[in-house]
Backbone as JSON, one array per atom type, in Angstrom:
{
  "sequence": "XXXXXXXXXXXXXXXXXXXXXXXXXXXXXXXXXXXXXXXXXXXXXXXXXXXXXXXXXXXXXXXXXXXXXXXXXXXXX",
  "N": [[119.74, 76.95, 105.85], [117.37, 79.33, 104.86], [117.48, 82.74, 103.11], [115.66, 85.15, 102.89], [113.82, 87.51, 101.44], [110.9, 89.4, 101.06], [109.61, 92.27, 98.88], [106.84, 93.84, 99.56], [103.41, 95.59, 98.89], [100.88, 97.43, 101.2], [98.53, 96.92, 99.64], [98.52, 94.81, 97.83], [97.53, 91.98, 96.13], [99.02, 89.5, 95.32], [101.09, 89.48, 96.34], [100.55, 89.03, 99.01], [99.41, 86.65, 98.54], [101.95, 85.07, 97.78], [103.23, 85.44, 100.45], [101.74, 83.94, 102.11], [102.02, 81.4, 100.68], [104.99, 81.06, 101.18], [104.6, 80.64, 104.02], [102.62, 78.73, 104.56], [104.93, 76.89, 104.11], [106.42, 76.76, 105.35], [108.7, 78.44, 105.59], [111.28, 81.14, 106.81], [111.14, 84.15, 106.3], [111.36, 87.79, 105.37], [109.65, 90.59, 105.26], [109.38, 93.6, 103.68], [107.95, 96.42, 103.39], [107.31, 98.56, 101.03], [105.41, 100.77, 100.2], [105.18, 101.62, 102.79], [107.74, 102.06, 103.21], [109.34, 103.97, 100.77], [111.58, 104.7, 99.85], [113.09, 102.15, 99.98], [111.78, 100.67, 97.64], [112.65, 102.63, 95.63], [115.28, 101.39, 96.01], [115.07, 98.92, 95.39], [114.23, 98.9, 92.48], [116.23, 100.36, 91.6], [118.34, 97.59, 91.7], [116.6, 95.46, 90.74], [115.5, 96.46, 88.26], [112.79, 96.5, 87.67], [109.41, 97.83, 88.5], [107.21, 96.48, 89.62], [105.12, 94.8, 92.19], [104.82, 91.49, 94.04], [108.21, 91.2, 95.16], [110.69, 88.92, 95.23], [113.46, 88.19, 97.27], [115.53, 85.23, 96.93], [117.68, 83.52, 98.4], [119.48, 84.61, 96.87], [118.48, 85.11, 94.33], [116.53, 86.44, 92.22], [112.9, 86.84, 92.39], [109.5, 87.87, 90.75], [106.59, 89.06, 91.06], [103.78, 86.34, 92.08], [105.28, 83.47, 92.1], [104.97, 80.34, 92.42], [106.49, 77.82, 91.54], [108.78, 78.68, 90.71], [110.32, 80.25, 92.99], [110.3, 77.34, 94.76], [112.1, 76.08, 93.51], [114.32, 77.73, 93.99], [114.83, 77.22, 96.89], [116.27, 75.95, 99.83], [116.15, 72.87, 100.41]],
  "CA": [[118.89, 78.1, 106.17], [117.43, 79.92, 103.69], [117.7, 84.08, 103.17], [114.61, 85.16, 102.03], [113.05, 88.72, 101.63], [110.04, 89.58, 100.08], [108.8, 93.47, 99.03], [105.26, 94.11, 98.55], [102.68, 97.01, 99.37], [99.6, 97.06, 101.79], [97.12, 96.41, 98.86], [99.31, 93.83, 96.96], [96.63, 90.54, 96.24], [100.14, 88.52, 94.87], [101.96, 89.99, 97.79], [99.49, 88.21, 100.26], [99.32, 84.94, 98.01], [103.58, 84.59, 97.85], [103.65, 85.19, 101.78], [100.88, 82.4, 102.27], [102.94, 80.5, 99.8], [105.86, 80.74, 102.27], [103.96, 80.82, 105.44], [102.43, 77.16, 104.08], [105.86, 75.8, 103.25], [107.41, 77.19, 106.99], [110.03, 78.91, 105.22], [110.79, 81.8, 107.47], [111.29, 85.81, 105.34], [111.4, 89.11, 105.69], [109.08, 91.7, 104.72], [109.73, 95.13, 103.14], [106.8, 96.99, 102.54], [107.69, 99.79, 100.36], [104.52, 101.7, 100.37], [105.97, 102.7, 104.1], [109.01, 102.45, 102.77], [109.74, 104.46, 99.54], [113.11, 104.64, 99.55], [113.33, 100.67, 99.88], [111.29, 100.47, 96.28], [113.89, 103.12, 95.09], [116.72, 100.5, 96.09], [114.77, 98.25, 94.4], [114.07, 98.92, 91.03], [117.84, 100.23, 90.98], [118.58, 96.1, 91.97], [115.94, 94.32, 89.6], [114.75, 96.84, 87.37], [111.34, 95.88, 88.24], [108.52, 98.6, 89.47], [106.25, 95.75, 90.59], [105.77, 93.6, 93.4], [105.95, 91.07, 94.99], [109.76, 90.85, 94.56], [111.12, 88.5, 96.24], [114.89, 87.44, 96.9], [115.65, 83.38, 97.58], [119.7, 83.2, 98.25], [120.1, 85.91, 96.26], [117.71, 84.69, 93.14], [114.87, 87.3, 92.2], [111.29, 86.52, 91.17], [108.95, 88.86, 90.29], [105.66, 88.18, 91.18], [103.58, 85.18, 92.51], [105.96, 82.22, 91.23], [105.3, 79.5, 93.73], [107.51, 77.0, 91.3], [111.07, 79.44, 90.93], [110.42, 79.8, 94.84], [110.66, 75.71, 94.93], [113.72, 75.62, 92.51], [115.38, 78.56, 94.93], [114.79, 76.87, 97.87], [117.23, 75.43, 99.81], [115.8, 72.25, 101.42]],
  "C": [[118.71, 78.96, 104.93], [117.4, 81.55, 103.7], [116.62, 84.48, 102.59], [113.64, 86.49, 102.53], [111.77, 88.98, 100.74], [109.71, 91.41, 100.03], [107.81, 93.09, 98.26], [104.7, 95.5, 99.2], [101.59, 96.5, 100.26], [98.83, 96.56, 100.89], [97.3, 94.92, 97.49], [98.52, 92.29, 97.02], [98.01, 89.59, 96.07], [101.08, 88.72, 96.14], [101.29, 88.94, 98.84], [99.38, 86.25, 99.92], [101.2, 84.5, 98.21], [103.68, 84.41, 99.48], [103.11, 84.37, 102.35], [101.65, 81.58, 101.71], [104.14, 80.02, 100.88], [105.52, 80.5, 103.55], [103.95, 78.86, 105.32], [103.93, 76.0, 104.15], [106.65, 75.93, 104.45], [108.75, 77.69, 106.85], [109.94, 80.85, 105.54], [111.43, 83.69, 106.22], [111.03, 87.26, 106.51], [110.67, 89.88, 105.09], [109.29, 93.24, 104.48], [108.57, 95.65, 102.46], [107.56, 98.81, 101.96], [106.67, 100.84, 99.94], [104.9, 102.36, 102.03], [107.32, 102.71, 104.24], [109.77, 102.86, 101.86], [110.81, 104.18, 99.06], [113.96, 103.55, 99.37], [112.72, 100.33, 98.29], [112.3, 101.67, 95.15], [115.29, 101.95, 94.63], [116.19, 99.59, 95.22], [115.18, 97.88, 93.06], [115.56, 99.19, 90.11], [118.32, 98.56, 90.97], [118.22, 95.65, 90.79], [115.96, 95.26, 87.99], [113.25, 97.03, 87.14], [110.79, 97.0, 89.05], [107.22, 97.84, 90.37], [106.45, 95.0, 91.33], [104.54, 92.58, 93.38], [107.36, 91.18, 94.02], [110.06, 90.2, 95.4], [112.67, 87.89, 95.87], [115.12, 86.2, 97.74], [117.06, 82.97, 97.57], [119.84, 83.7, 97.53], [119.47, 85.98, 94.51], [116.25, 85.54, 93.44], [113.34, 87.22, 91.6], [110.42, 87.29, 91.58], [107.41, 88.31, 90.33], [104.92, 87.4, 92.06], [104.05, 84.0, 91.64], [106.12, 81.31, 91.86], [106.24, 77.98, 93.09], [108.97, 77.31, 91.07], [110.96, 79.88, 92.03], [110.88, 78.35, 94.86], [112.13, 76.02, 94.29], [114.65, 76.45, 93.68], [115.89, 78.6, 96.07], [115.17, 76.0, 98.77], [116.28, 74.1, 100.9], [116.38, 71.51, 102.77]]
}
């Protein structure tokens, strides 16, 4: 089973392509939107460092972005 969160925002085009990405592949996540959740993009950026999104965490591995091949590598089949 895999652990798998993603934050993005309502207007996020890479946000929408990574969760298609996973949607496609039936690998099931979590969403954190941090435009209605501030204080979750706070926790954030303390975590990665990172003010942009998507962010997503894959068993505890962070990619930054739309990275639909370090998703594959992170992904437990």
């Amino acid at each position: 089973m895999n652990d798998v969160t993603i934050y993005t925002t309502t207007t996020c085009p890479y946000c929408t392509m990574m969760k298609n990405f996973l949607n496609e592949n039936h690998v099931a996540y979590k969403e954190v939107n941090v435009s209605k959740h501030p204080e979750q993009m706070q926790k954030l950026v303390q975590t990665t460092g990172q003010m942009g999104v998507p962010q997503t965490n894959i068993n505890g591995q962070w990619i930054l972005g739309f990275d639909p091949q370090s998703a594959m590598q992170y992904l437990r089949g």
